[in-house]
HTML snippet that shows the backbone in 3Dmol.js (N, CA, C, O; Angstrom):
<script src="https://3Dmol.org/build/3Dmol-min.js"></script>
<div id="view" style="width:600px;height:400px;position:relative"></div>
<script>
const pdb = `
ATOM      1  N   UNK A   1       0.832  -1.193   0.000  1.00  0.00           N
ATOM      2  CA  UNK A   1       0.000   0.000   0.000  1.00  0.00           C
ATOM      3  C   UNK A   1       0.875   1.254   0.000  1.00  0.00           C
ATOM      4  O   UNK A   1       0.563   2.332  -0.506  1.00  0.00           O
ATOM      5  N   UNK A   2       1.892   0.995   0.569  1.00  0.00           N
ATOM      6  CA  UNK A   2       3.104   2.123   0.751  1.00  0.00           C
ATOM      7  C   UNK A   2       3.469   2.472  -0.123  1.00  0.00           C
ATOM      8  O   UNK A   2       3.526   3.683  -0.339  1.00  0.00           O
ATOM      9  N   UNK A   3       4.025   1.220  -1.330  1.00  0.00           N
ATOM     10  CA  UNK A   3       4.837   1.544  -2.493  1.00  0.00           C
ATOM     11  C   UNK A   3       4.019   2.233  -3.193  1.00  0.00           C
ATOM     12  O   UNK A   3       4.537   3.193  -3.763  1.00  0.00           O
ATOM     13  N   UNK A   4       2.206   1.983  -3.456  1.00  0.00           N
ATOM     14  CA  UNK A   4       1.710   2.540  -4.251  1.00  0.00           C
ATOM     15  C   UNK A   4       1.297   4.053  -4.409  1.00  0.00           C
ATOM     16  O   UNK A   4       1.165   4.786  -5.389  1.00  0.00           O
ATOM     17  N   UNK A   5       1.115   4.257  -2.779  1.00  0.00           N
ATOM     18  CA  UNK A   5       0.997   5.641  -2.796  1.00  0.00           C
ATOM     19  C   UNK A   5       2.094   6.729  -2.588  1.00  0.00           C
ATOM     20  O   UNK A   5       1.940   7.918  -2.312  1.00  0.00           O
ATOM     21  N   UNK A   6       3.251   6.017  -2.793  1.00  0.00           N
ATOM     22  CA  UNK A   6       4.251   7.067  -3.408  1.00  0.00           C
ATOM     23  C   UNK A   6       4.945   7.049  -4.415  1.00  0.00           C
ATOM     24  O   UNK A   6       5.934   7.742  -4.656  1.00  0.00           O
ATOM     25  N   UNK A   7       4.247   5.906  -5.328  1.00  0.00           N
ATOM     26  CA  UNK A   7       4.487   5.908  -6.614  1.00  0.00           C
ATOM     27  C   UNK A   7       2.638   7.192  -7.412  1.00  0.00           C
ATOM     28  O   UNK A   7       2.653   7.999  -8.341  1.00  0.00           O
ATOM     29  N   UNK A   8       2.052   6.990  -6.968  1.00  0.00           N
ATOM     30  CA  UNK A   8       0.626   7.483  -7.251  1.00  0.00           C
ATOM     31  C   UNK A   8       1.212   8.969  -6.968  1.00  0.00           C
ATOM     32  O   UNK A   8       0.911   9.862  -7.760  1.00  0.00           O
ATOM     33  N   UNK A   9       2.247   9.322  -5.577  1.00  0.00           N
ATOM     34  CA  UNK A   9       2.461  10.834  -5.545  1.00  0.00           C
ATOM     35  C   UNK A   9       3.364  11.361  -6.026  1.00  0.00           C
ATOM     36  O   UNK A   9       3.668  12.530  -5.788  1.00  0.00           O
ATOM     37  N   UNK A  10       4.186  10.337  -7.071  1.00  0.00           N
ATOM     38  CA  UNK A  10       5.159  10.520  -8.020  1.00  0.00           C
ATOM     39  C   UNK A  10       4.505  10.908  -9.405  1.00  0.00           C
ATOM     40  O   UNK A  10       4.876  11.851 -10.105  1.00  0.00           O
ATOM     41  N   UNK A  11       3.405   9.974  -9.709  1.00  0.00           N
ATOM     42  CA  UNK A  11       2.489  10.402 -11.038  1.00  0.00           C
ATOM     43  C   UNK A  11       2.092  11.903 -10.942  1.00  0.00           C
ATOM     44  O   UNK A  11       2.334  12.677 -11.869  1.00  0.00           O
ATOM     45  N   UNK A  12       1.431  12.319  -9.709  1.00  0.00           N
ATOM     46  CA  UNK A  12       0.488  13.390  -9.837  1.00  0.00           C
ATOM     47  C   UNK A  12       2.159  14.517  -9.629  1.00  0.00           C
ATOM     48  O   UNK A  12       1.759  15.591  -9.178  1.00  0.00           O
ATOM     49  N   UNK A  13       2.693  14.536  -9.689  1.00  0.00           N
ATOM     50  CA  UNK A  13       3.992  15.648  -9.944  1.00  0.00           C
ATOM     51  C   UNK A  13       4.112  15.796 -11.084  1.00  0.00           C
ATOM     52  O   UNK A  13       3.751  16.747 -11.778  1.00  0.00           O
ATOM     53  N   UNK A  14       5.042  14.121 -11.588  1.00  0.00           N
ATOM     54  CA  UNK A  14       4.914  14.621 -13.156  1.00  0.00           C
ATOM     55  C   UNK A  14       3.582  15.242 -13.849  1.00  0.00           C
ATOM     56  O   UNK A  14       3.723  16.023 -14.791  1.00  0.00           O
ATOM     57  N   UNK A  15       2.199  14.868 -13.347  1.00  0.00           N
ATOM     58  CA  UNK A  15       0.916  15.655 -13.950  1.00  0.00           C
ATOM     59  C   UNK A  15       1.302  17.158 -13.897  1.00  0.00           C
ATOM     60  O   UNK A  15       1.274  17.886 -14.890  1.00  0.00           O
ATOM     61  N   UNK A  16       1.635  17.530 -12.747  1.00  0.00           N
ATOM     62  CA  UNK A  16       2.165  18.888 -12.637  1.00  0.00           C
ATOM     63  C   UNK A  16       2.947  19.437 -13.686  1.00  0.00           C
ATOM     64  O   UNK A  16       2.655  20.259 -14.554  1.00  0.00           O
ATOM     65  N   UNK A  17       4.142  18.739 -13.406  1.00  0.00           N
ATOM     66  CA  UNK A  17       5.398  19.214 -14.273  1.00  0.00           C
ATOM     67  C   UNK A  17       5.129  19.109 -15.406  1.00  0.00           C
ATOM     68  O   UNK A  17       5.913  19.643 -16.191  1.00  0.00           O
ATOM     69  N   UNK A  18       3.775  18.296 -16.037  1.00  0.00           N
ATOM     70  CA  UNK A  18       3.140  18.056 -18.004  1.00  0.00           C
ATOM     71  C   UNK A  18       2.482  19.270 -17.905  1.00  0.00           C
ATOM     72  O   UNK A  18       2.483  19.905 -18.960  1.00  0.00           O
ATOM     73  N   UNK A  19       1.791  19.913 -16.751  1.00  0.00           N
ATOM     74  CA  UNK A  19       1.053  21.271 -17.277  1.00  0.00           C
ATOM     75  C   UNK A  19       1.649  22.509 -17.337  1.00  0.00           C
ATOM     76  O   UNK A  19       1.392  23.573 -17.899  1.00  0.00           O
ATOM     77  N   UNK A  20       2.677  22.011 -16.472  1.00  0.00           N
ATOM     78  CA  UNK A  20       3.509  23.848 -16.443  1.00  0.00           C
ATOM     79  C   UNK A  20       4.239  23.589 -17.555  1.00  0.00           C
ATOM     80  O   UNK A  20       4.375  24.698 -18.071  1.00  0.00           O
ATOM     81  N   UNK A  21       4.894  22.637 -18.365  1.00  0.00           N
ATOM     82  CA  UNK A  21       5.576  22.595 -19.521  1.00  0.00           C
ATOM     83  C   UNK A  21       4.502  22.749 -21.256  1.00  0.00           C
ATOM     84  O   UNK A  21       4.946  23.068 -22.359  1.00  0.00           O
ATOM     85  N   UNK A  22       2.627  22.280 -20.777  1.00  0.00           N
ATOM     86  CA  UNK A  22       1.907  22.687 -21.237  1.00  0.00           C
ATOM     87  C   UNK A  22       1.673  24.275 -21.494  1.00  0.00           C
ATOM     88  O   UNK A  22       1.228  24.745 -22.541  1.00  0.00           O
ATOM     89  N   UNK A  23       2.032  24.966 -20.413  1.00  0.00           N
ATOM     90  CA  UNK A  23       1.654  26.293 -20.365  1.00  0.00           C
ATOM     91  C   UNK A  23       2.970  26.960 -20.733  1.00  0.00           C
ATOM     92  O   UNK A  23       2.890  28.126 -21.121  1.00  0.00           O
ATOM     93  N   UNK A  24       4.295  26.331 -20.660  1.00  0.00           N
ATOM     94  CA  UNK A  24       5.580  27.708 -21.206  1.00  0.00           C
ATOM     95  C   UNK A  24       5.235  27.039 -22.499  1.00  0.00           C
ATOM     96  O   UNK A  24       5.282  27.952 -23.323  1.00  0.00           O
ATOM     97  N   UNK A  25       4.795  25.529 -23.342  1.00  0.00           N
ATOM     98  CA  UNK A  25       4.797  25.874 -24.676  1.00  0.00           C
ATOM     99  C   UNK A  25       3.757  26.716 -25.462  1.00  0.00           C
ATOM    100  O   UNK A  25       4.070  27.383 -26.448  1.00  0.00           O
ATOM    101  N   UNK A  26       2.721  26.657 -25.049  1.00  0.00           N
ATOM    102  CA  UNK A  26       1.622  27.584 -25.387  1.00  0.00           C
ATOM    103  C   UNK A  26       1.875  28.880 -25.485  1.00  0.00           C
ATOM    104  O   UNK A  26       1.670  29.544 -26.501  1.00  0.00           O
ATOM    105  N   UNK A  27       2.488  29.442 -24.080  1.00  0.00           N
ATOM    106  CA  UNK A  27       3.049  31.221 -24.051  1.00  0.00           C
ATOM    107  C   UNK A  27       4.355  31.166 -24.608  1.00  0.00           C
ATOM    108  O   UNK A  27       4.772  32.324 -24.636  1.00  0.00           O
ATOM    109  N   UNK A  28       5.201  30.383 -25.065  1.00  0.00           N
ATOM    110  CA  UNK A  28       6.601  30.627 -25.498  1.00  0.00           C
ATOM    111  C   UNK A  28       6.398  30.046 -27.334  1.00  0.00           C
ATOM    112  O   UNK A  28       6.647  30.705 -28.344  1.00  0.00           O
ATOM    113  N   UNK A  29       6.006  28.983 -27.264  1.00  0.00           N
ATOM    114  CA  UNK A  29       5.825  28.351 -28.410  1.00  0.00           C
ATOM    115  C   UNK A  29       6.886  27.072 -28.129  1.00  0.00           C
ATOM    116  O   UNK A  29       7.374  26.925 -27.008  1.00  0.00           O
ATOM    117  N   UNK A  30       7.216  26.115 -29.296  1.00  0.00           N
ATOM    118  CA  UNK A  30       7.854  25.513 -29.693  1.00  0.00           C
ATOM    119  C   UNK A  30       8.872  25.869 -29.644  1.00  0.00           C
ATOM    120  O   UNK A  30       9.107  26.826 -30.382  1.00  0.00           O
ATOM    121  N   UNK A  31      10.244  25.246 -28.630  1.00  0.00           N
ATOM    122  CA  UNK A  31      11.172  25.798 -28.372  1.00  0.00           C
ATOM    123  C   UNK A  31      12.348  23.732 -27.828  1.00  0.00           C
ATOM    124  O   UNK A  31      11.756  22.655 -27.752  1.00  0.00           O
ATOM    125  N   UNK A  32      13.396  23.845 -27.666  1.00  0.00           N
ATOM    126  CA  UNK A  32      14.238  22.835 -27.630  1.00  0.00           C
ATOM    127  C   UNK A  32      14.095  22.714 -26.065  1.00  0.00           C
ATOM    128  O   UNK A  32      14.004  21.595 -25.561  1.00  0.00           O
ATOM    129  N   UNK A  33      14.076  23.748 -25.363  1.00  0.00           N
ATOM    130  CA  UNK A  33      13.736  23.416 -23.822  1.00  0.00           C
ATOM    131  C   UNK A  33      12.582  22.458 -23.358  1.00  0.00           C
ATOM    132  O   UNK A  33      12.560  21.507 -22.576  1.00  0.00           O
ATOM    133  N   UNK A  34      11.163  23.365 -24.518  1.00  0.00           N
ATOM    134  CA  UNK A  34      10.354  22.690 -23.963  1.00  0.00           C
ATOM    135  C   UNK A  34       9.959  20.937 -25.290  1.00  0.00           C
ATOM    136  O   UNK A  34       8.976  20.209 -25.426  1.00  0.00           O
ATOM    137  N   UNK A  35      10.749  20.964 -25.667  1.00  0.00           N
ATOM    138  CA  UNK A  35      10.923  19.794 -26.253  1.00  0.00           C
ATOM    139  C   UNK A  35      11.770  18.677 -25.699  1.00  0.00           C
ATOM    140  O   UNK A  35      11.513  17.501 -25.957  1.00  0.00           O
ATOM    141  N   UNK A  36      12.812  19.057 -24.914  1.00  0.00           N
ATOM    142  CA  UNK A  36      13.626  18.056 -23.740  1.00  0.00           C
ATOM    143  C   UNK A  36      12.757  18.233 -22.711  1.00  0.00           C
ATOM    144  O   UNK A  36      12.744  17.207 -22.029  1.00  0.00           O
ATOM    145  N   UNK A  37      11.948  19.153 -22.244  1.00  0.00           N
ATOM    146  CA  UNK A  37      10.870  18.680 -20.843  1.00  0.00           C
ATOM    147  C   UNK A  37       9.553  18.114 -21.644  1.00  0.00           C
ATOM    148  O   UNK A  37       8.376  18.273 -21.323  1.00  0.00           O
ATOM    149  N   UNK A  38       9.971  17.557 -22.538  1.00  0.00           N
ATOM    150  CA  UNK A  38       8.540  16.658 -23.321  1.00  0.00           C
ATOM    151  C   UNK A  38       9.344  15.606 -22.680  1.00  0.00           C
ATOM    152  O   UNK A  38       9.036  15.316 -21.524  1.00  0.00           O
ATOM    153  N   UNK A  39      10.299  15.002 -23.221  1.00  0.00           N
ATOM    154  CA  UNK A  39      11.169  13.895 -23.158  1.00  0.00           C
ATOM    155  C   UNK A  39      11.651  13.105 -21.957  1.00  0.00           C
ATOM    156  O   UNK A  39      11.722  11.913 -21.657  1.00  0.00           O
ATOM    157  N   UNK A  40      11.982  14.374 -21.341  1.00  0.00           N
ATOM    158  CA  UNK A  40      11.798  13.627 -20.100  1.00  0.00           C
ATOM    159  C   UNK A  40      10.758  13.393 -19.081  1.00  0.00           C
ATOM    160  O   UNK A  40      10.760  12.672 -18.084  1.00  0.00           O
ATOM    161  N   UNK A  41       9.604  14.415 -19.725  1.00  0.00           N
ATOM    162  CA  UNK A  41       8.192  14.173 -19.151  1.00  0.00           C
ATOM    163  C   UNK A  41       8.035  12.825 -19.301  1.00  0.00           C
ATOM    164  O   UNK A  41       7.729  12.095 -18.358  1.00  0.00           O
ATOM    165  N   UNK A  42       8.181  12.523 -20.175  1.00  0.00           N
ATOM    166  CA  UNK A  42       7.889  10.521 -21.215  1.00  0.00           C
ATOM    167  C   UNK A  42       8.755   9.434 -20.407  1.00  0.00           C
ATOM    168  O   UNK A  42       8.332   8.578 -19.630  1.00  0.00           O
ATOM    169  N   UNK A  43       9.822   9.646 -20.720  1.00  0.00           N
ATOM    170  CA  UNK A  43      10.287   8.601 -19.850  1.00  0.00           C
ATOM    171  C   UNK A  43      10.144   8.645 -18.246  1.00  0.00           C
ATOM    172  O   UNK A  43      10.447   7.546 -17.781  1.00  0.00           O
ATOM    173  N   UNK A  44       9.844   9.405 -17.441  1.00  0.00           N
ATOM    174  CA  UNK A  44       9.354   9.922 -15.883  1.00  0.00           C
ATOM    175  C   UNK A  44       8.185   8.883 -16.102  1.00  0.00           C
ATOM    176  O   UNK A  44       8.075   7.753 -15.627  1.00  0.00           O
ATOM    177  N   UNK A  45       7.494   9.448 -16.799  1.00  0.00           N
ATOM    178  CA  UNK A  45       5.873   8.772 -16.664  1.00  0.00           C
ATOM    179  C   UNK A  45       5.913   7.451 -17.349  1.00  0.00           C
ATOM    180  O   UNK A  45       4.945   6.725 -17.123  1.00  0.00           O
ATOM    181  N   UNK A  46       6.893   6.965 -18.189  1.00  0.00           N
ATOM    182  CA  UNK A  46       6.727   5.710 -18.323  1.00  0.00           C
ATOM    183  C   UNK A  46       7.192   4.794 -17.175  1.00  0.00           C
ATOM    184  O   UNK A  46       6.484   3.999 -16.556  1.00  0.00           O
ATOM    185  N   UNK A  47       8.532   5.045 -16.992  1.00  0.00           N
ATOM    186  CA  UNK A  47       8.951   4.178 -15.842  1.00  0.00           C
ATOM    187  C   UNK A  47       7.799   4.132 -14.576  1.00  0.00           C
ATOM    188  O   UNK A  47       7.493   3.022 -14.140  1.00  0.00           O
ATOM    189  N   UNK A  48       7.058   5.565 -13.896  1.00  0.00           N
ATOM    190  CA  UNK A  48       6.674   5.127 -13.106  1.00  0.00           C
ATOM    191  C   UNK A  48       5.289   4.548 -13.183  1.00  0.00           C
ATOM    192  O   UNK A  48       4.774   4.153 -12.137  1.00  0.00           O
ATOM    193  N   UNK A  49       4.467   4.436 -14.615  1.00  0.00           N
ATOM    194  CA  UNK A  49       3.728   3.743 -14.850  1.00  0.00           C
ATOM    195  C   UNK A  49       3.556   2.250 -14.872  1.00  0.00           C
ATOM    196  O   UNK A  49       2.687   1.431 -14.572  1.00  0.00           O
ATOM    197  N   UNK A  50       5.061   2.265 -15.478  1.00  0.00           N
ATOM    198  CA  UNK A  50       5.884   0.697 -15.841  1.00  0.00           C
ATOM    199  C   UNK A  50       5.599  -0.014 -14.290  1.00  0.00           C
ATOM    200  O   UNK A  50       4.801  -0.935 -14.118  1.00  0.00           O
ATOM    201  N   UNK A  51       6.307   0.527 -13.365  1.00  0.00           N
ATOM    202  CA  UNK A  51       6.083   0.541 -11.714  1.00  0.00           C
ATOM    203  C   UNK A  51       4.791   0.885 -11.196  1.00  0.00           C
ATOM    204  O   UNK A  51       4.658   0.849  -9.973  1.00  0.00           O
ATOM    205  N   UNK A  52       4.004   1.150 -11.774  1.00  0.00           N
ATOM    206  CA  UNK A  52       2.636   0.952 -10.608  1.00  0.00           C
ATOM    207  C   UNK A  52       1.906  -0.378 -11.484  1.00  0.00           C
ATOM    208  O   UNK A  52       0.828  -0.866 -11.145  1.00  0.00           O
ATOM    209  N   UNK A  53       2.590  -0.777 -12.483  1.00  0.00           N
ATOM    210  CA  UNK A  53       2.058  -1.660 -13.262  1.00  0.00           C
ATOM    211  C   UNK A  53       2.399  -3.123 -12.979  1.00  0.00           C
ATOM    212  O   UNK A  53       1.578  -4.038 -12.928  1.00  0.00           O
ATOM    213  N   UNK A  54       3.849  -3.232 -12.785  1.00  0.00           N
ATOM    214  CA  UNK A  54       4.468  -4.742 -12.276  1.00  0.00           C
ATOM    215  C   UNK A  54       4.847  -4.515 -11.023  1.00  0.00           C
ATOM    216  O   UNK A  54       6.074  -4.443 -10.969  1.00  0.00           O
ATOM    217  N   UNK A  55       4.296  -4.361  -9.923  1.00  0.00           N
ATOM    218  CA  UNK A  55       4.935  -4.835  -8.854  1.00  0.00           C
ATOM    219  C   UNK A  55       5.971  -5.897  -8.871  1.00  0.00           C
ATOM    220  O   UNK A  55       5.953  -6.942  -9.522  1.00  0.00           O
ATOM    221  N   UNK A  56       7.233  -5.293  -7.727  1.00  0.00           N
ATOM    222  CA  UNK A  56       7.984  -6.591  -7.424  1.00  0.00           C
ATOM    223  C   UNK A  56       7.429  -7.547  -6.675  1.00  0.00           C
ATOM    224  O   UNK A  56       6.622  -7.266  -5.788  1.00  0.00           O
ATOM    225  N   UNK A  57       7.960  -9.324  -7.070  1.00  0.00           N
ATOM    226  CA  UNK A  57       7.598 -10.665  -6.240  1.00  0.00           C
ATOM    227  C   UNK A  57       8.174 -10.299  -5.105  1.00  0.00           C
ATOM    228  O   UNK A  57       8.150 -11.049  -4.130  1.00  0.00           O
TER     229      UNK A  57
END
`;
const viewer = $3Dmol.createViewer("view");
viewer.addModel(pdb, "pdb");
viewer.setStyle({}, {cartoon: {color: "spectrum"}});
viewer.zoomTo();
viewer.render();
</script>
């Protein structure tokens, strides 16, 4: 129950960190910054998806 809810309060950050990088591309535009905080938005949220998905035996 532990692991999950600080993997669950790991998701809702990156949710965070996808909207504020939502909002400098919108007011800035298309830019290489906010194209490496795409990237690593992706892999953040995969791994810890990957992890709320397979628990360890």
């Amino acid at each position: 129950m532990r692991r999950r809810a600080v993997l669950t309060l790991a998701l809702v950050f990156i949710a965070g960190f996808a909207f504020l990088t939502y909002r400098a591309l919108a007011e800035q535009g298309v830019t290489v910054a906010g194209l490496l905080s795409v990237f690593i938005l992706l892999l953040l949220g995969i791994g810890i998806i990957g992890a709320l998905r397979n628990p360890p035996r």
